[in-house]
VEXDREN-2710 file (C-alpha; in Angstrom, 1 decimal):
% VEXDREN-2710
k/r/px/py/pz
1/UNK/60.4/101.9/124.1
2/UNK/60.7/99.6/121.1
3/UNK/62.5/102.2/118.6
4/UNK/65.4/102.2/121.7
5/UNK/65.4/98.4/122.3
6/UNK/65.7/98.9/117.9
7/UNK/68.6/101.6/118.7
8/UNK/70.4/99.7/121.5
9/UNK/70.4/96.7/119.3
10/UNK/71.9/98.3/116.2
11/UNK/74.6/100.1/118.1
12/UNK/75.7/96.7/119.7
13/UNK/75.7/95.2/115.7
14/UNK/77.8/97.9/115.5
15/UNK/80.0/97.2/118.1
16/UNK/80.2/93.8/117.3
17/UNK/81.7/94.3/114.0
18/UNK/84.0/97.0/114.9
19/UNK/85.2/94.3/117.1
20/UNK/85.3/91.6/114.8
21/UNK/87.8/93.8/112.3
22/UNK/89.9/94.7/115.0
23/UNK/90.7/90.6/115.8
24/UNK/91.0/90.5/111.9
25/UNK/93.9/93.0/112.2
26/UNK/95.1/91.5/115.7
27/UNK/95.6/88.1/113.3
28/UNK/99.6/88.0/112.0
29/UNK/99.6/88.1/107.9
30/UNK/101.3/85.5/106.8
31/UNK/104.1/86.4/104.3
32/UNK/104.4/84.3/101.3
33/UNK/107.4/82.4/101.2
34/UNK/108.6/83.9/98.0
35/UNK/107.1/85.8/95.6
36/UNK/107.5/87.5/92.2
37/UNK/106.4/88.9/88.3
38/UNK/107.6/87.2/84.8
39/UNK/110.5/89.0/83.9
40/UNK/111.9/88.5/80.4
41/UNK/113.7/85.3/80.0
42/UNK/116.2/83.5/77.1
43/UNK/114.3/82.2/74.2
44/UNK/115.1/78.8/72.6
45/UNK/113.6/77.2/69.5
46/UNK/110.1/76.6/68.8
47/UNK/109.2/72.9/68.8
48/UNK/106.1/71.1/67.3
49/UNK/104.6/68.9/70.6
50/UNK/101.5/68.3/67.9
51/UNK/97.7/67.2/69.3
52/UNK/95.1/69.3/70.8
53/UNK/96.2/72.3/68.5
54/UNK/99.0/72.8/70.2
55/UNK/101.9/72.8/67.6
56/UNK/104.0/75.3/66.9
57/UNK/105.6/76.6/70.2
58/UNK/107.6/78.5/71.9
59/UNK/110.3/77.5/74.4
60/UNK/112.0/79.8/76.7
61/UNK/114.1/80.0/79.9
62/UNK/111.7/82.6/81.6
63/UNK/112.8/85.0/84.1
64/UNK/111.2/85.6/87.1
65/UNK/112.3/88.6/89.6
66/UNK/111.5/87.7/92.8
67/UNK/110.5/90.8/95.5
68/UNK/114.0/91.5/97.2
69/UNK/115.5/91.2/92.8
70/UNK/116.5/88.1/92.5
71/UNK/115.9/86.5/89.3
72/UNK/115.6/83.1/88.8
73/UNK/115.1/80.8/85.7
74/UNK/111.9/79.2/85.2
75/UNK/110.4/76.8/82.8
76/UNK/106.7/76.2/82.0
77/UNK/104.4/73.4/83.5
78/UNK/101.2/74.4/82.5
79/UNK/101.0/74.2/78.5
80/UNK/97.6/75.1/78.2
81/UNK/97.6/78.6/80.1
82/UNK/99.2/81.7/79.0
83/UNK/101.5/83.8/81.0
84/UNK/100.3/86.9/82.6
85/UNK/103.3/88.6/83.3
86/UNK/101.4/91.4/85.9
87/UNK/99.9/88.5/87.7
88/UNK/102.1/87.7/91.5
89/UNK/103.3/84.4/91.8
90/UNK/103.5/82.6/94.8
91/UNK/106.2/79.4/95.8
92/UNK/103.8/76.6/97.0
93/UNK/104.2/72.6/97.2
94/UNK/103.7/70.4/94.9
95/UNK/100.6/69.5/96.1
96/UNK/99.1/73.3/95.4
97/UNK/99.5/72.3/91.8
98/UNK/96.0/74.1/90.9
99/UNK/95.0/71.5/88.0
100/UNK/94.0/68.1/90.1
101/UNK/93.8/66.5/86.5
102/UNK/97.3/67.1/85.4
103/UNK/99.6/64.9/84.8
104/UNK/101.9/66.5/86.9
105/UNK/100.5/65.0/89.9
106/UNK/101.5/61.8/88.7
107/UNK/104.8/62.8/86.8
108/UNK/106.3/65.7/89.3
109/UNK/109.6/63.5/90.0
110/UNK/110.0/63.0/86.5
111/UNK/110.3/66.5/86.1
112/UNK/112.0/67.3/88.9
113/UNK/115.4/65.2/87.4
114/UNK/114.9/67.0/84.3
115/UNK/115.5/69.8/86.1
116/UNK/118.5/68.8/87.9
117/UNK/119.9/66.9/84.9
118/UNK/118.8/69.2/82.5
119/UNK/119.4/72.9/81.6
120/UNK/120.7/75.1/83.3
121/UNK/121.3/72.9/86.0
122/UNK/123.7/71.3/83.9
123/UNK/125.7/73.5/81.1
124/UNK/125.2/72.7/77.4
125/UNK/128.9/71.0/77.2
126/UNK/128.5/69.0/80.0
127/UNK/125.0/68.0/78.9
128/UNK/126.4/67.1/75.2
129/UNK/128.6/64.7/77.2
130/UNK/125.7/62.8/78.8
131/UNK/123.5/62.5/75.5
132/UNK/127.2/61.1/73.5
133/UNK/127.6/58.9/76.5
134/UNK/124.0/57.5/76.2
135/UNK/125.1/56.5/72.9
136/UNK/123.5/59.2/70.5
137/UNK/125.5/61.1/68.2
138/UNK/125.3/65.6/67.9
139/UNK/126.4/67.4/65.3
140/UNK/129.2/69.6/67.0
141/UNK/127.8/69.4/70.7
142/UNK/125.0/71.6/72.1
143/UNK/124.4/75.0/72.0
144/UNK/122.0/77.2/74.7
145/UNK/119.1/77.2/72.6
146/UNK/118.8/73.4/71.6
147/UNK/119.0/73.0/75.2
148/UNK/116.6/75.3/76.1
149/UNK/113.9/73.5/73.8
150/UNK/114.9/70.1/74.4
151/UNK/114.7/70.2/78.0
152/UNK/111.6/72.5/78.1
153/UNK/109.9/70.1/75.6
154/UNK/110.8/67.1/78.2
155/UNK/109.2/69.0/80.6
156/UNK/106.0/69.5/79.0
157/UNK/106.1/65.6/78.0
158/UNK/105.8/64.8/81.6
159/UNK/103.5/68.1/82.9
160/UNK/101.4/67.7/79.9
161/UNK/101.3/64.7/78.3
162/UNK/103.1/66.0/75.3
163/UNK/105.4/64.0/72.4
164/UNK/107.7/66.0/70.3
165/UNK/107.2/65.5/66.5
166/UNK/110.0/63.4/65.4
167/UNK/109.2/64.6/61.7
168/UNK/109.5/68.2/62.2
169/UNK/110.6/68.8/65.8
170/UNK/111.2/72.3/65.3
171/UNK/109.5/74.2/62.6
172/UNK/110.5/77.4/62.6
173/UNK/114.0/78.9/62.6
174/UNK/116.0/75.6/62.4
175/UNK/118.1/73.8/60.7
176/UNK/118.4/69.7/60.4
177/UNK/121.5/69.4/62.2
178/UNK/119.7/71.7/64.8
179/UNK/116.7/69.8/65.2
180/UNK/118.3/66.1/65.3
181/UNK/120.5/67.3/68.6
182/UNK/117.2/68.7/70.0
183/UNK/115.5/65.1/69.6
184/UNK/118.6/63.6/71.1
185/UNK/118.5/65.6/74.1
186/UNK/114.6/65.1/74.6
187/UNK/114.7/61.3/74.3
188/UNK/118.1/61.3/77.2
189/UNK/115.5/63.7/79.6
190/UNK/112.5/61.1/78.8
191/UNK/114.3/58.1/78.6
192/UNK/115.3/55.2/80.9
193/UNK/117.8/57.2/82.7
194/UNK/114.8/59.5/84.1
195/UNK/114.3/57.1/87.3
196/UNK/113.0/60.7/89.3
197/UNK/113.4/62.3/92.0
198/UNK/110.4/62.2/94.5
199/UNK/111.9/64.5/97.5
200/UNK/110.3/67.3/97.2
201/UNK/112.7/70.3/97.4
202/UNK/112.7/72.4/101.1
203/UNK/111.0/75.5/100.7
204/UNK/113.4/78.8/100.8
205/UNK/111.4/79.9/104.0
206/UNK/108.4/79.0/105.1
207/UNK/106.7/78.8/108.8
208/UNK/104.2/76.2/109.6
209/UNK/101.2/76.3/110.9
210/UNK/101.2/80.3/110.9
211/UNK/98.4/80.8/113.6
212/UNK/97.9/79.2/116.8
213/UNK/96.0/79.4/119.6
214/UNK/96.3/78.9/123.4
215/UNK/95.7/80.2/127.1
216/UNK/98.3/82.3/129.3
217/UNK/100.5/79.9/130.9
218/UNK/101.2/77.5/128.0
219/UNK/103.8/77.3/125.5
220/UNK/101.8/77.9/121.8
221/UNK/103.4/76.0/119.6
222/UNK/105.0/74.2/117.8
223/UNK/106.0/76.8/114.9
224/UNK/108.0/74.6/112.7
225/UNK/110.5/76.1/110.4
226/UNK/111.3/75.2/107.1
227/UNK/114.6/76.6/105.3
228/UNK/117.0/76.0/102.8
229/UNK/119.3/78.9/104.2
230/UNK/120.1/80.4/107.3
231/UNK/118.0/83.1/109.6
232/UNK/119.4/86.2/109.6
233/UNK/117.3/87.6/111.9
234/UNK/114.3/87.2/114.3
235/UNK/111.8/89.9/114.6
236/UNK/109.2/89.8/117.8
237/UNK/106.0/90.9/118.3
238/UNK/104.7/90.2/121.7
239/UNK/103.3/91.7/124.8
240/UNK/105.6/92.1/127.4
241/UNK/106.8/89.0/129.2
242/UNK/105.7/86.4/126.6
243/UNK/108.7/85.1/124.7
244/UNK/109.8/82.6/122.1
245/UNK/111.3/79.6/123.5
246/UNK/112.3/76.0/122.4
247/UNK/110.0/73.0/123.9
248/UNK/111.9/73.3/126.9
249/UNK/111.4/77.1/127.2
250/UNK/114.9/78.2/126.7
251/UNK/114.5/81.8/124.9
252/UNK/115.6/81.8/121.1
253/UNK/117.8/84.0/118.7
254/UNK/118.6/84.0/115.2
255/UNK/121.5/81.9/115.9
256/UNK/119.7/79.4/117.6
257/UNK/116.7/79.0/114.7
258/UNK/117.4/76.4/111.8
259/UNK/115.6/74.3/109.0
260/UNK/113.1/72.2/110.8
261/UNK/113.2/74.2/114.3
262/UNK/110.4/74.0/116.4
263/UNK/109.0/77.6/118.1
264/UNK/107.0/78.6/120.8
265/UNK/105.1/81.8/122.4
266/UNK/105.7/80.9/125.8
267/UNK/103.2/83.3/127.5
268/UNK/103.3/83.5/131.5
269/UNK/100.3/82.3/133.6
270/UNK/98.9/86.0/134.9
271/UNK/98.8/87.6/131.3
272/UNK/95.6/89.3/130.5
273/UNK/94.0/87.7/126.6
274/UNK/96.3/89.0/124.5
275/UNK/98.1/87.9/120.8
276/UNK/101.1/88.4/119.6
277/UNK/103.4/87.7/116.3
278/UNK/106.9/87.3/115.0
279/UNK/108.8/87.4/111.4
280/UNK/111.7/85.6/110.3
281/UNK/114.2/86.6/107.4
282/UNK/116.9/84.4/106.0
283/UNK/119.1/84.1/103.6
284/UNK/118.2/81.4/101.3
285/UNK/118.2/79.6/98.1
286/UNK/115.0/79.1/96.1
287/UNK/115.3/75.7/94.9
288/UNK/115.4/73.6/91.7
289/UNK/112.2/72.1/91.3
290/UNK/110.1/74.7/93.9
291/UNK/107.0/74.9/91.7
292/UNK/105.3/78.7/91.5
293/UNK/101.6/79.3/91.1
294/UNK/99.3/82.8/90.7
295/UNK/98.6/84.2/93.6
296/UNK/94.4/83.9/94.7
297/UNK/94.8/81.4/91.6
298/UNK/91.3/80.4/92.0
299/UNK/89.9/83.8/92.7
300/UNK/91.6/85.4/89.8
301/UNK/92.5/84.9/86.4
302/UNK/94.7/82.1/85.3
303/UNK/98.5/82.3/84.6
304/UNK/100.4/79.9/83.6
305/UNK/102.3/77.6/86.5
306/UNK/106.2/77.8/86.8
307/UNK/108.9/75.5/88.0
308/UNK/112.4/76.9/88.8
309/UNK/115.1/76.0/86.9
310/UNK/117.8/76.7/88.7
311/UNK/118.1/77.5/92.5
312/UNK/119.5/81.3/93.4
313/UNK/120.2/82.7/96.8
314/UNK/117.5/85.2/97.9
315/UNK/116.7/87.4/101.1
316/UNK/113.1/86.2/102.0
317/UNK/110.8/86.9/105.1
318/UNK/108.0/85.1/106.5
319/UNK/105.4/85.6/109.4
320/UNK/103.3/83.8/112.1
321/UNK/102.2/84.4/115.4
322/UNK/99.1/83.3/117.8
323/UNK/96.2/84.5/120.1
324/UNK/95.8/83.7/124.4
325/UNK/92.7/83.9/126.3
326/UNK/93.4/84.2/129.9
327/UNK/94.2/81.6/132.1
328/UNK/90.6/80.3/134.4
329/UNK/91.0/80.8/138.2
330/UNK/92.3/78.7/140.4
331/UNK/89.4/76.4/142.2
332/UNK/89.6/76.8/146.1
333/UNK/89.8/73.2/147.9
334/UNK/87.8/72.4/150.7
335/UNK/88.6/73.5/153.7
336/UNK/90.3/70.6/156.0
337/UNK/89.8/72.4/159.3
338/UNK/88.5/69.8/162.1
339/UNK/85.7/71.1/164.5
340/UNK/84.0/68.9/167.0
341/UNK/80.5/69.9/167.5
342/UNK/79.1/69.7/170.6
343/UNK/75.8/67.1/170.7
344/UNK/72.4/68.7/170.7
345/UNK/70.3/67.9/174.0
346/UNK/66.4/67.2/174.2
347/UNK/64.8/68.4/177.5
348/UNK/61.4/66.2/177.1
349/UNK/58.4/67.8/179.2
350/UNK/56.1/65.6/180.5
351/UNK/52.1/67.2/180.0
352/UNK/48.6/65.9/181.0
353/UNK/47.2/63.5/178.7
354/UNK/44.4/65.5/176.8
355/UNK/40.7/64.1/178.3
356/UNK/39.0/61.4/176.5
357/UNK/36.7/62.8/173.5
358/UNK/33.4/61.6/173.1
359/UNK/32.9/58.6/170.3
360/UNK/31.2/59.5/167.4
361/UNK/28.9/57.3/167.0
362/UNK/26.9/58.8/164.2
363/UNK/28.0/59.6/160.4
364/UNK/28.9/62.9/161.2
365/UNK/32.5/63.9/160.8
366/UNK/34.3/64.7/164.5
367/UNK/35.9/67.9/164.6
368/UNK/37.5/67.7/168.2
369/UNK/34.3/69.0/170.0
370/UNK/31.0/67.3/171.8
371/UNK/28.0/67.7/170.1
372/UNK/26.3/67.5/173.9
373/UNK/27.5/71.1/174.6
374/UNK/25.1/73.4/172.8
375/UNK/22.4/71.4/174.2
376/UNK/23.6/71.8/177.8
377/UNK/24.3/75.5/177.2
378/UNK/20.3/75.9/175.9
379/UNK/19.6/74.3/179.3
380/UNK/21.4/76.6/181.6
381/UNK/19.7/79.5/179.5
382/UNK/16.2/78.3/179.4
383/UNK/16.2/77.9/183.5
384/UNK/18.2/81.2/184.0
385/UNK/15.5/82.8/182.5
386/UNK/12.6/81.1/184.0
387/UNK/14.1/81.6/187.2
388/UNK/13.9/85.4/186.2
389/UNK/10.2/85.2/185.5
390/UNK/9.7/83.4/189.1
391/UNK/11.0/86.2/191.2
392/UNK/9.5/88.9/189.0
393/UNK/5.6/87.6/189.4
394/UNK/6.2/87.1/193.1
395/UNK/7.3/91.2/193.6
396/UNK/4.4/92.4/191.5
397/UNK/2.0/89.8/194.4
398/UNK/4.1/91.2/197.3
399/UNK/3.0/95.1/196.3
END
């Protein structure tokens, strides 16, 4: 008996698990906004940022190709880290910045107008124009690779606490004339016309929260949407007769889904527990500023954190869905049907009041009966058999 309880209660461990994976793959995978691998990139000079042993480096306008090929422009944000250019990376928000002590917490819109006022937002010419304007002087304008380093060098000053040498800004591969236009463009990125920009740039495509839960006969949601392009398409998951709807039910397209829409799985009131899920794709630009981290960062090896340099358009797709449990039965009211109920009637019998009980008198407990009637029952016994004796004596005389 006990190696079967052992056997029954293995086999529902068993069954238990099996149905805890299959809820793991009932549960929609969210997609990851937009992803990608390093990818070559445009090298500037190396610049001298000096402390912590940090020296002699080298800038560069990385590439980064993105899973549907697009390549975007990227600049470092994490001095400290090296790239590993078979690592994923992942777009998040600023606040997924995986080093809570970095500056860039404190400096991120800072950076992001370097971005936009830097290169390759802005072309070398037109970025020579701004530093003359400021009041500096060049020696024959800019070219790409003093503005590579002087805006990737501003960067660092803000994501790392950096200062570029003054005394020998670039040490390798440079001359003079080179290295005074790269100073000149660093102090215009870090100087008082850096007032920021704090608005965080829209994600290319992301769906927020991605899981929800509910009961049949609710609307599950919102699914808020967050773009910087348009939807191309809308892809559904869902058991029959559960759709997605606005707030006010009305069934959604494509068409009808923009930045900062609001979905819902509108599930009907008699489905049985159930989930479903549904995937968006868009066309849509990665934006300036849209930071990039490792993917399972803090499981994994480090890489080095990214920031793009210059928004592209990409074709990105994202996920989300949600789980139902049924809806609870309706509770039955009570029942409002009015009887009158006819009155009970008492028939009363009248009986002979039970004769008088002797008194006890003594200490004895009364138990409902005389204690004269054993005595008068040894009377009538004692003369019965006298009487018997009487009449026997008087035949024996008689013969």
């Amino acid at each position: 008996m006990s190696s079967r309880f052992r056997f029954v209660r293995a086999g529902a461990g068993i069954t238990g698990a099996a149905a805890l994976l299959m809820m793991a793959a009932a549960i929609p995978a969210s997609a990851d906004p937009a992803s990608g691998v390093v990818d070559g990139g445009t090298g500037g000079y190396n610049v001298n940022v000096g402390g912590g042993g940090l020296g002699n480096l080298q800038t560069s306008l990385i590439g980064f190709k993105l899973t549907d090929g697009t390549k975007l422009g990227m600049y470092c944000v994490e001095i400290h880290t090296n790239i590993d250019r078979d690592h994923e990376m992942v777009e998040q928000p600023w606040d997924e910045y995986p080093n809570a002590s970095s500056p860039f917490h404190q400096n991120r819109d800072k950076i992001n107008w370097v971005l936009h006022n830097g290169f390759p937002v802005r072309s070398a010419d037109d970025l020579a124009a701004k530093v003359t304007e400021g009041g500096a002087t060049l020696n024959d304008g800019l070219d790409e690779k003093e503005a590579i380093a002087g805006t990737q060098a501003a960067v660092w000053h803000f994501s790392d606490d950096t200062e570029l040498n003054r005394d020998n800004p670039l040490p390798r591969g440079a001359d003079d004339a080179a290295a005074a236009d790269v100073v000149a463009l660093y102090d215009f990125l870090t100087g008082d016309a850096n007032v920021g920009i704090g608005d965080q740039p829209t994600a290319a495509l992301a769906v927020s929260p991605t899981e929800l839960s509910g009961k049949a006969g609710e609307r599950i949601g919102p699914f808020t949407v967050n773009t910087t392009g348009s939807i191309d398409k809308l892809t559904a998951n869902l058991p029959e007769g559960v759709k997605i709807t606005d707030v006010d039910g009305v069934e959604l397209d494509a068409s009808k889904i923009k930045n900062g829409s609001q979905l819902f799985l509108d599930v009907p009131a008699d489905a049985a527990e159930g989930e479903g899920s549904f995937e968006l794709n868009a066309s849509a630009k990665v934006d300036t500023g849209r930071l990039f981290v490792g993917k399972d960062y803090s499981e994994h090896h480090k890489t080095q954190s990214l920031i793009v340099a210059k928004a592209e358009e990409s074709e990105i797709s994202v996920s989300a869905g949600g789980n139902w449990v049924e809806a609870p039965a309706p509770t039955q009211p009570p029942s409002s049907t009015s009887e009158t109920t006819a009155p009970t009637t008492t028939t009363t019998t009248s009986e002979a009041a039970p004769a008088p009980q002797p008194k006890n008198t003594g200490g004895l407990a009364s138990t409902g009966a005389s204690i004269l009637a054993p005595v008068v029952i040894g009377v009538v016994l004692v003369g019965a058999g006298i009487g018997a004796l009487l009449i026997l004596r008087r035949r024996r005389g008689n013969a």
